[in-house]
mmCIF file as gemmi writes it, N, C-alpha and C atoms, coordinates in Angstrom:
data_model
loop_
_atom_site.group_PDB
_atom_site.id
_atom_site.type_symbol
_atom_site.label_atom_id
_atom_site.label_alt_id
_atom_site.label_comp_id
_atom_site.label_asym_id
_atom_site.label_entity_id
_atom_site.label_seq_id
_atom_site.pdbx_PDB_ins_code
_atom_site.Cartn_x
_atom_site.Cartn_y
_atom_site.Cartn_z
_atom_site.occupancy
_atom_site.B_iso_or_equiv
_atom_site.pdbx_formal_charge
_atom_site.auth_seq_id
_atom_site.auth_asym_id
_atom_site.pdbx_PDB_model_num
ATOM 1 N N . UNK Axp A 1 ? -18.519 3.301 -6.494 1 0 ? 1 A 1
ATOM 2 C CA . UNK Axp A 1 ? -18.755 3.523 -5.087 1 0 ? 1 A 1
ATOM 3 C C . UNK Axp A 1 ? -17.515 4.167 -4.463 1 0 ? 1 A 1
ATOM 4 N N . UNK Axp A 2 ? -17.482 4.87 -3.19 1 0 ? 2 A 1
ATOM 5 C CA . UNK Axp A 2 ? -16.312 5.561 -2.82 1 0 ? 2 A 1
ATOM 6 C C . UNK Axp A 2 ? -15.525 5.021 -2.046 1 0 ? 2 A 1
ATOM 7 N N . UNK Axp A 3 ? -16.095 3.795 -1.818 1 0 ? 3 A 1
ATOM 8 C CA . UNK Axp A 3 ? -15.332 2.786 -0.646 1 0 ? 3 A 1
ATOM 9 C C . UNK Axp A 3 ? -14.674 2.007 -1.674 1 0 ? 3 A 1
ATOM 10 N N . UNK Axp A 4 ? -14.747 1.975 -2.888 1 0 ? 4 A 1
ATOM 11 C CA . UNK Axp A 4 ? -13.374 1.337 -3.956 1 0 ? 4 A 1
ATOM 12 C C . UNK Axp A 4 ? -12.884 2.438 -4.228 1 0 ? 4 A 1
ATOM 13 N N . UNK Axp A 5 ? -12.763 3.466 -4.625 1 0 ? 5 A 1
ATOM 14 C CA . UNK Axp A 5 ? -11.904 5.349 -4.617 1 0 ? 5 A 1
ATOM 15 C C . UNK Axp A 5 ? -11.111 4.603 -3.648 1 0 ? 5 A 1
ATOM 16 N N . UNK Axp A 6 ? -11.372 4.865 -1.894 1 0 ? 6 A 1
ATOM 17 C CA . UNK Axp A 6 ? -10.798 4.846 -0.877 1 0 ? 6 A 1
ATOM 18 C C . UNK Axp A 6 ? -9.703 3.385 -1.215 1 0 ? 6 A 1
ATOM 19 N N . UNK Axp A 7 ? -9.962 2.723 -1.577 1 0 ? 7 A 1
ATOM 20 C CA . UNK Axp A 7 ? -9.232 1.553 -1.463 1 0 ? 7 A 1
ATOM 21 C C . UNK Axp A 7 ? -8.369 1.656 -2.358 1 0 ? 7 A 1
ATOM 22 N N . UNK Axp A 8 ? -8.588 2.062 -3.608 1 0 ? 8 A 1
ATOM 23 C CA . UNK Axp A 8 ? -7.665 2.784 -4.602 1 0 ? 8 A 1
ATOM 24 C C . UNK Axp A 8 ? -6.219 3.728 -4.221 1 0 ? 8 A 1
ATOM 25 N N . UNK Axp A 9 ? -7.233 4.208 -3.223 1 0 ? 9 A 1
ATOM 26 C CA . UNK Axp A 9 ? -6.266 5.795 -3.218 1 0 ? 9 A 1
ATOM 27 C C . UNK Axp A 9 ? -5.021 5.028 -2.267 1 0 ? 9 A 1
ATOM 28 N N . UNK Axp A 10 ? -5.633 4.241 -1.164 1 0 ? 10 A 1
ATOM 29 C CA . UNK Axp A 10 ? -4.703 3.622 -0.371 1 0 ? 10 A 1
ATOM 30 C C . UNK Axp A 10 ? -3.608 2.834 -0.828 1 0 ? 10 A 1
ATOM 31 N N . UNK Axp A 11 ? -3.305 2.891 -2.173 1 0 ? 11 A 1
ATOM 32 C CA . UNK Axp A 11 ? -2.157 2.296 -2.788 1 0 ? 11 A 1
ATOM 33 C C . UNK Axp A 11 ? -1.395 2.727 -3.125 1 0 ? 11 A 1
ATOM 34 N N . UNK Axp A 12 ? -1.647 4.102 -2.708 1 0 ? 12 A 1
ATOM 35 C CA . UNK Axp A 12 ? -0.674 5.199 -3.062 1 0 ? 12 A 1
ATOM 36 C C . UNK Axp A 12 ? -0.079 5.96 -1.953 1 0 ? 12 A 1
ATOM 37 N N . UNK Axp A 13 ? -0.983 5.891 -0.349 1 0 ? 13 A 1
ATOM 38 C CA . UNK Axp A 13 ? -0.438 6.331 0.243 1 0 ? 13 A 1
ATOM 39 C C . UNK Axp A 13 ? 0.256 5.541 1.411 1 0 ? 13 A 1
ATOM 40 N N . UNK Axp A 14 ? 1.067 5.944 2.398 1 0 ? 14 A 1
ATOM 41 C CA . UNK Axp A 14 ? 1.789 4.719 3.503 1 0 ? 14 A 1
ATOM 42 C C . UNK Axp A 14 ? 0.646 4.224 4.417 1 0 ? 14 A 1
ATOM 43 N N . UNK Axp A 15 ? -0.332 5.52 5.071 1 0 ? 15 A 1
ATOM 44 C CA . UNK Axp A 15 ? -1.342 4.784 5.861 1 0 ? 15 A 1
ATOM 45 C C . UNK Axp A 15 ? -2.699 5.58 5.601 1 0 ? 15 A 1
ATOM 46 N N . UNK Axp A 16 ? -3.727 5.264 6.136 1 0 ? 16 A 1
ATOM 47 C CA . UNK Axp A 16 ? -5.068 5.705 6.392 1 0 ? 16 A 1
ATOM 48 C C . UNK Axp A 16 ? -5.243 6.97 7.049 1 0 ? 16 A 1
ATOM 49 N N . UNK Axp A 17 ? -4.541 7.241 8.198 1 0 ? 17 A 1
ATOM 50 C CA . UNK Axp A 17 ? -4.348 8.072 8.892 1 0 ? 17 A 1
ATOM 51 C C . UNK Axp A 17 ? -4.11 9.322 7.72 1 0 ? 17 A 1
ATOM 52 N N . UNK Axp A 18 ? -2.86 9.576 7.022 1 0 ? 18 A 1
ATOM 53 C CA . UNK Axp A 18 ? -2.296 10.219 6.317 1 0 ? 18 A 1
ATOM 54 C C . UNK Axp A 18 ? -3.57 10.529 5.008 1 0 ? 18 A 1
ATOM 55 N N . UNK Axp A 19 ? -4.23 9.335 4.771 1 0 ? 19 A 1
ATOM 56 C CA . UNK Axp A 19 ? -5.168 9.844 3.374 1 0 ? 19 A 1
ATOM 57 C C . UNK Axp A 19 ? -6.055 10.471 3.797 1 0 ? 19 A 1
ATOM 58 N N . UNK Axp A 20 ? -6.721 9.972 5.002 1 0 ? 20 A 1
ATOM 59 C CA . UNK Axp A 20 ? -7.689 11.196 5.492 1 0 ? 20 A 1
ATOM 60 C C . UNK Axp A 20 ? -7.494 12.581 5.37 1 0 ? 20 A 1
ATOM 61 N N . UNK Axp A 21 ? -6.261 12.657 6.197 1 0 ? 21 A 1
ATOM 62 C CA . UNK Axp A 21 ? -5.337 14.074 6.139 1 0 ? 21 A 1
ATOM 63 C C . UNK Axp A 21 ? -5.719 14.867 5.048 1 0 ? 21 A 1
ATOM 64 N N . UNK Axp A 22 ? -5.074 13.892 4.245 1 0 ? 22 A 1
ATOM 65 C CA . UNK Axp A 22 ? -4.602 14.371 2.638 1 0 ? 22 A 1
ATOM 66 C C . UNK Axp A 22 ? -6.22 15.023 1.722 1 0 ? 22 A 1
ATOM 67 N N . UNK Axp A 23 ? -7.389 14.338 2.195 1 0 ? 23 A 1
ATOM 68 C CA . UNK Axp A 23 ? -8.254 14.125 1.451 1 0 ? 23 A 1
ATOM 69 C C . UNK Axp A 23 ? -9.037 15.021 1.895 1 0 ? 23 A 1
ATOM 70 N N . UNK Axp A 24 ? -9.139 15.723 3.385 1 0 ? 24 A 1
ATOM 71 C CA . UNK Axp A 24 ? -9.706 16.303 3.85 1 0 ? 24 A 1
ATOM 72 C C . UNK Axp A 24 ? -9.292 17.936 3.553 1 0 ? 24 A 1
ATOM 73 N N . UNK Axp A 25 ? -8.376 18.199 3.189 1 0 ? 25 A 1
ATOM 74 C CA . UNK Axp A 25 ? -7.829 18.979 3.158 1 0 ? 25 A 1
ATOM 75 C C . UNK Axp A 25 ? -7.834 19.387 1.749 1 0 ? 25 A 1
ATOM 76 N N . UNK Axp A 26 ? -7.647 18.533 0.998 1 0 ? 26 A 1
ATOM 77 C CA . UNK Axp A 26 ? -7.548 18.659 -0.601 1 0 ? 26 A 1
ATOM 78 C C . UNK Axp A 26 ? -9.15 19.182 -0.896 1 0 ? 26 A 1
ATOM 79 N N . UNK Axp A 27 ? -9.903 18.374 -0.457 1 0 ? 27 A 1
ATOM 80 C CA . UNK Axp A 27 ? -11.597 18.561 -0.5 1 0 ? 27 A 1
ATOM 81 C C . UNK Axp A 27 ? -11.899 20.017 -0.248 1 0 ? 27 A 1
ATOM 82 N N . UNK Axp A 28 ? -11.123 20.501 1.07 1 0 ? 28 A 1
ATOM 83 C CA . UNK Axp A 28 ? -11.476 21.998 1.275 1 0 ? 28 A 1
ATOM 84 C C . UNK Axp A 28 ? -10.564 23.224 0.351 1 0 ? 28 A 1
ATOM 85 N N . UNK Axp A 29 ? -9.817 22.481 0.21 1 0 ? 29 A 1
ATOM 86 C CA . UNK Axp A 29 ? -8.96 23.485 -1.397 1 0 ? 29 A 1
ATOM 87 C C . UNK Axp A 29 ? -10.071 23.51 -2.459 1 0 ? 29 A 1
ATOM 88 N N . UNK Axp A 30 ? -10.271 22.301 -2.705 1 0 ? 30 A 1
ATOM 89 C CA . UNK Axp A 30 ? -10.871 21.956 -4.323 1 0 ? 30 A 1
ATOM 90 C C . UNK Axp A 30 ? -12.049 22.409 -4.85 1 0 ? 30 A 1
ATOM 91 N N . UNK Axp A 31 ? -13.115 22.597 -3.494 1 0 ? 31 A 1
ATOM 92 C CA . UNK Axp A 31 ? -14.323 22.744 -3.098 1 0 ? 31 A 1
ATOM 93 C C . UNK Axp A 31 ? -14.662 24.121 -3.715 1 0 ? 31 A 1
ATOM 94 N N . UNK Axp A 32 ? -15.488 23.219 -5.219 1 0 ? 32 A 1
ATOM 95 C CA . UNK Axp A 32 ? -16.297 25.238 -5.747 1 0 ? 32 A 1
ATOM 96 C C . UNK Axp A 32 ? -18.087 25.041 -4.843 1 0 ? 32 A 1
ATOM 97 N N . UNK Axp A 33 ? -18.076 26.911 -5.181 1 0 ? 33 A 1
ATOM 98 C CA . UNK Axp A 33 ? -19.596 26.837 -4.663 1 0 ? 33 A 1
ATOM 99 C C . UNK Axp A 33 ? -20.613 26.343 -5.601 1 0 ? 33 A 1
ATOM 100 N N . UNK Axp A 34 ? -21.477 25.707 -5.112 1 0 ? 34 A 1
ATOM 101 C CA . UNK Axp A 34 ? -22.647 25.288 -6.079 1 0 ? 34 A 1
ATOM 102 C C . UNK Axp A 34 ? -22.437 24.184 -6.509 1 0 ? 34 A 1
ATOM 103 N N . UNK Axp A 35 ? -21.703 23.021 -5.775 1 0 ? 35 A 1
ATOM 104 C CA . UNK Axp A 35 ? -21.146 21.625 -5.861 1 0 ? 35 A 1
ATOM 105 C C . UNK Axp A 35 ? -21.084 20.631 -4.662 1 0 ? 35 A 1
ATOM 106 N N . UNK Axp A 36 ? -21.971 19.651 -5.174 1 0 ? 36 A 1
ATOM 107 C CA . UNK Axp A 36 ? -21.483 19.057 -4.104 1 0 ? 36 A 1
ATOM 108 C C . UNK Axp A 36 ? -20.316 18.533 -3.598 1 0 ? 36 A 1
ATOM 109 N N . UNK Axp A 37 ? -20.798 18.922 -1.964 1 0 ? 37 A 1
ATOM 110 C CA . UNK Axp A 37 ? -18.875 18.007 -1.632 1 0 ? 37 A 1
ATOM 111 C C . UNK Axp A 37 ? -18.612 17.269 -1.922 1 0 ? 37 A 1
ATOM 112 N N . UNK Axp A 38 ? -19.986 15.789 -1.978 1 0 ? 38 A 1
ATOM 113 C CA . UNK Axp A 38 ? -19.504 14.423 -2.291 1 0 ? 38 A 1
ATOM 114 C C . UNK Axp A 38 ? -18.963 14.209 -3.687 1 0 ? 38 A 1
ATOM 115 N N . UNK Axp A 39 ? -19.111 15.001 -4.455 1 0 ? 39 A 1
ATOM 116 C CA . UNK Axp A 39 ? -18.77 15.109 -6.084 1 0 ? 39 A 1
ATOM 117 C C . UNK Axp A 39 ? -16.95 15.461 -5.72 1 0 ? 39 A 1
ATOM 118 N N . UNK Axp A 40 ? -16.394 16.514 -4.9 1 0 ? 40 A 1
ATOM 119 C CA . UNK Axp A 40 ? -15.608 16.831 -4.77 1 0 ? 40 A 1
ATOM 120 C C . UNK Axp A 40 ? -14.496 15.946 -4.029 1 0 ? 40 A 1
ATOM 121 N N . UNK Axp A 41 ? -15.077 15.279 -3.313 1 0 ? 41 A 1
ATOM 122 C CA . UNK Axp A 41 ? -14.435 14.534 -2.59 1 0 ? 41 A 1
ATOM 123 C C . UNK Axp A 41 ? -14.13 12.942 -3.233 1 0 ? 41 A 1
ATOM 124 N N . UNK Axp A 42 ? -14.897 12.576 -4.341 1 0 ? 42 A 1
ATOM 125 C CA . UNK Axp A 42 ? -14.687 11.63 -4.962 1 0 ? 42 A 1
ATOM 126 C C . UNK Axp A 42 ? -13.328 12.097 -6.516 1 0 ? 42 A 1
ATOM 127 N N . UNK Axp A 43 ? -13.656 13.014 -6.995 1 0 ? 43 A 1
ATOM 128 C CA . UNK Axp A 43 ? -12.39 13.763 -7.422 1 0 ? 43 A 1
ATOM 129 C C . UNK Axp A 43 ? -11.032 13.352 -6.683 1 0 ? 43 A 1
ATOM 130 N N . UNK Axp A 44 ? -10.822 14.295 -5.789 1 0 ? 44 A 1
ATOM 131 C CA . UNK Axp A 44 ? -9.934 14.25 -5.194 1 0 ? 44 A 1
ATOM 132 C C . UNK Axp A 44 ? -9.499 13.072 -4.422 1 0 ? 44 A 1
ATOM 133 N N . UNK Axp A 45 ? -10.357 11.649 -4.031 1 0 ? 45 A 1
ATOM 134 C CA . UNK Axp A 45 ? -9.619 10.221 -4.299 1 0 ? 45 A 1
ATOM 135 C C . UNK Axp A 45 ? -9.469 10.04 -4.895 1 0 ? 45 A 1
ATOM 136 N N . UNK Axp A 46 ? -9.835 10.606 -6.755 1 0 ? 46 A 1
ATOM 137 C CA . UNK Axp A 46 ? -9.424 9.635 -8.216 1 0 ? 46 A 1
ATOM 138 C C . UNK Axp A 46 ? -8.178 10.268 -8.702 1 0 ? 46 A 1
ATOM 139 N N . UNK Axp A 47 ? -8.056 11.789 -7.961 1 0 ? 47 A 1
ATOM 140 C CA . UNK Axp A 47 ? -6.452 12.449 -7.894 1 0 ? 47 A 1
ATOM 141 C C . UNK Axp A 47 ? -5.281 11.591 -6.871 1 0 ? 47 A 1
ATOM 142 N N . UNK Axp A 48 ? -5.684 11.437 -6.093 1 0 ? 48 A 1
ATOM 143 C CA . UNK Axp A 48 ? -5.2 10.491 -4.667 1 0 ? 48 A 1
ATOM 144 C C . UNK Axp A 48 ? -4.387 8.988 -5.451 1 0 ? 48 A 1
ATOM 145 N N . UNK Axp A 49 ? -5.223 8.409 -6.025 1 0 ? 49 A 1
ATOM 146 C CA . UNK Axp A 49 ? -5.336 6.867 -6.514 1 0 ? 49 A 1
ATOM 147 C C . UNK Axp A 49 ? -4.505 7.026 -8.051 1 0 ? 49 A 1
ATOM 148 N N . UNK Axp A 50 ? -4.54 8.008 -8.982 1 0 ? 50 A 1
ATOM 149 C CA . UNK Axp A 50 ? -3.904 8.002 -10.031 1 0 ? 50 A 1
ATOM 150 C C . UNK Axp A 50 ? -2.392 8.616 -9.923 1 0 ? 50 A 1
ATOM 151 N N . UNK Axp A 51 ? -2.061 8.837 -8.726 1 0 ? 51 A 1
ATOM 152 C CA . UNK Axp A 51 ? -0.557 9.417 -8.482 1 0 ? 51 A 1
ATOM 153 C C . UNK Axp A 51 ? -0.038 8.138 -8.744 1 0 ? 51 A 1
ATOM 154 N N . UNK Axp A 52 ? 1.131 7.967 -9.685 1 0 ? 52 A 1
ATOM 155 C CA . UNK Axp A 52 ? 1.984 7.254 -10.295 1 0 ? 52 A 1
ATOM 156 C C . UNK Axp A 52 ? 2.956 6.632 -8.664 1 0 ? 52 A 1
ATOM 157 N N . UNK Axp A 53 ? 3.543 7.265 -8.003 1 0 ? 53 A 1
ATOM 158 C CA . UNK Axp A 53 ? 3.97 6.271 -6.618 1 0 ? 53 A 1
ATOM 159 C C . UNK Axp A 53 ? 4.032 7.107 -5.5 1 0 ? 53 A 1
ATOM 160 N N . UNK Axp A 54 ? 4.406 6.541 -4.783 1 0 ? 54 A 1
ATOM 161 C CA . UNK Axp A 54 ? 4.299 7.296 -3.167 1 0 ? 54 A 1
ATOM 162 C C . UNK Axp A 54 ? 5.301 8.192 -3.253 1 0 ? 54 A 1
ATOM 163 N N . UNK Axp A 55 ? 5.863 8.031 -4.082 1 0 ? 55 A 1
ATOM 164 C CA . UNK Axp A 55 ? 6.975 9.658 -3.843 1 0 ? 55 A 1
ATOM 165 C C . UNK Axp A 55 ? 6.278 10.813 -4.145 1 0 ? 55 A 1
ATOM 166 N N . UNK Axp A 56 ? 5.119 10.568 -5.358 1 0 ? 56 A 1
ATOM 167 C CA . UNK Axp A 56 ? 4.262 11.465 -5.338 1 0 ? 56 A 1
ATOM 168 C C . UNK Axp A 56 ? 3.741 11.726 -4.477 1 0 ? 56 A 1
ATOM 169 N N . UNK Axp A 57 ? 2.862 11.216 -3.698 1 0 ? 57 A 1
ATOM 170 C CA . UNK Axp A 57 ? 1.472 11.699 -2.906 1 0 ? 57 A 1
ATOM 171 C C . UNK Axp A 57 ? 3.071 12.007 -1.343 1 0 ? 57 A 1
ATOM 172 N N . UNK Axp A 58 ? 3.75 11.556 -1.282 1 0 ? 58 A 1
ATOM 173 C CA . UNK Axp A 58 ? 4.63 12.005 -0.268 1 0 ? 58 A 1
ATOM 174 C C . UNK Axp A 58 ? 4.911 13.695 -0.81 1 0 ? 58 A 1
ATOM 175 N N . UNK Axp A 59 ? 5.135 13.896 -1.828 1 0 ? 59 A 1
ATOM 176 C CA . UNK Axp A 59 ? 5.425 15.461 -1.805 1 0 ? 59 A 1
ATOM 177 C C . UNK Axp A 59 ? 4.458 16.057 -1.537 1 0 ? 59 A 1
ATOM 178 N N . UNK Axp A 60 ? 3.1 15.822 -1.601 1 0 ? 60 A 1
ATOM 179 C CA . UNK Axp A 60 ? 1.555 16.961 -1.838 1 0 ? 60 A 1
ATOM 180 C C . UNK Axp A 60 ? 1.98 16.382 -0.171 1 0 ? 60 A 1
ATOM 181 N N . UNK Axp A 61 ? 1.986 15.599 0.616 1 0 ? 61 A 1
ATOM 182 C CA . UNK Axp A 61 ? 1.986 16.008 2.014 1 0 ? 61 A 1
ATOM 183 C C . UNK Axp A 61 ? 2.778 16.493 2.838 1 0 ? 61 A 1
ATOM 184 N N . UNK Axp A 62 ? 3.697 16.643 2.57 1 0 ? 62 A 1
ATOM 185 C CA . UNK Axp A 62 ? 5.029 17.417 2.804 1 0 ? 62 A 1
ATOM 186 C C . UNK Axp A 62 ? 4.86 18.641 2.436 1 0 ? 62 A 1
ATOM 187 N N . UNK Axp A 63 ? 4.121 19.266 1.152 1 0 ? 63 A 1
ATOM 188 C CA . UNK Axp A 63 ? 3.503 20.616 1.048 1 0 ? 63 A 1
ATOM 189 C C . UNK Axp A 63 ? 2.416 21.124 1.929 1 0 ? 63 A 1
ATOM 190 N N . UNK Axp A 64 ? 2.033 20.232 2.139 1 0 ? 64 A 1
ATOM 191 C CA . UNK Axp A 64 ? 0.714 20.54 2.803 1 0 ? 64 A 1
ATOM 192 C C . UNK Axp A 64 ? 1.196 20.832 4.1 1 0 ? 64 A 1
ATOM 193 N N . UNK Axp A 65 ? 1.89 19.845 4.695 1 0 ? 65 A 1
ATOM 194 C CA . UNK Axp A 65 ? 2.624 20.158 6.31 1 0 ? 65 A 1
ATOM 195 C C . UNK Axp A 65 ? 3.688 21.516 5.975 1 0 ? 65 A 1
ATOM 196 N N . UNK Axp A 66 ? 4.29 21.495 5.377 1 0 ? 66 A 1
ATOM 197 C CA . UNK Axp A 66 ? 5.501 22.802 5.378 1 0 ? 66 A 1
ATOM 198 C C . UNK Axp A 66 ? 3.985 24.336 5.352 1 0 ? 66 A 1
ATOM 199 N N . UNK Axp A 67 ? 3.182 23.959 4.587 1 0 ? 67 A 1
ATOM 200 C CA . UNK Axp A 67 ? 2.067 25.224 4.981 1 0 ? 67 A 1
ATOM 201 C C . UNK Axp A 67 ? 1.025 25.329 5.854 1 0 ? 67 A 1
ATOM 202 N N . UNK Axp A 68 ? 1.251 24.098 7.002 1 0 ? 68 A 1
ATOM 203 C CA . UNK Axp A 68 ? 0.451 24.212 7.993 1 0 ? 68 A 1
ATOM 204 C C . UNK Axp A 68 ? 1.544 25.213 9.357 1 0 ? 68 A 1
ATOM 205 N N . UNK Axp A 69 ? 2.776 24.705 8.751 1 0 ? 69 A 1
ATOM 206 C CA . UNK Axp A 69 ? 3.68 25.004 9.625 1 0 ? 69 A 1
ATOM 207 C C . UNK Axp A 69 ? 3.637 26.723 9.618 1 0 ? 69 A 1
ATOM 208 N N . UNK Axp A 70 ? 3.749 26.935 8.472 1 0 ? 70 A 1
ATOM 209 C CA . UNK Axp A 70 ? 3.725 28.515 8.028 1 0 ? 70 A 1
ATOM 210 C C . UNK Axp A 70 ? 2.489 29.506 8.759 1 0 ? 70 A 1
ATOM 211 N N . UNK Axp A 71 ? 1.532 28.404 9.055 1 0 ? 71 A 1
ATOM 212 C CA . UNK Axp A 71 ? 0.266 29.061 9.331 1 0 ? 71 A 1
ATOM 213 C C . UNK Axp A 71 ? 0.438 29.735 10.735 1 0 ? 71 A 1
């Protein structure tokens, strides 16, 4: 179910706020045609949840903000 993903993933990141971020965004990177989103979006919490510690998932958002900034 994706509400254990979500609970998963949250052990990796500092808050809720931030995984949304993270997840919403990753989803629209990741996203091929002819797939569902929900397929995609469960991916990308089992990417979220298997990052080894928060220093990880702290750099993919720190990338992500340094290229929002750029935008």
């Amino acid at each position: 179910m994706r509400s254990n993903k979500v609970f998963e993933a949250l052990q990796t990141m500092p808050n809720r706020y931030m995984l949304c971020q993270l997840a919403s965004k990753a989803t629209r990177k990741f996203h091929r045609p002819n797939t569902r989103i929900q397929e995609t979006m469960n991916e990308v919490l089992d990417r979220i949840s298997d990052a080894q510690s928060t220093q990880a998932a702290d750099e993919k958002t720190s990338e992500v903000t340094e290229q929002q900034r750029a935008a």
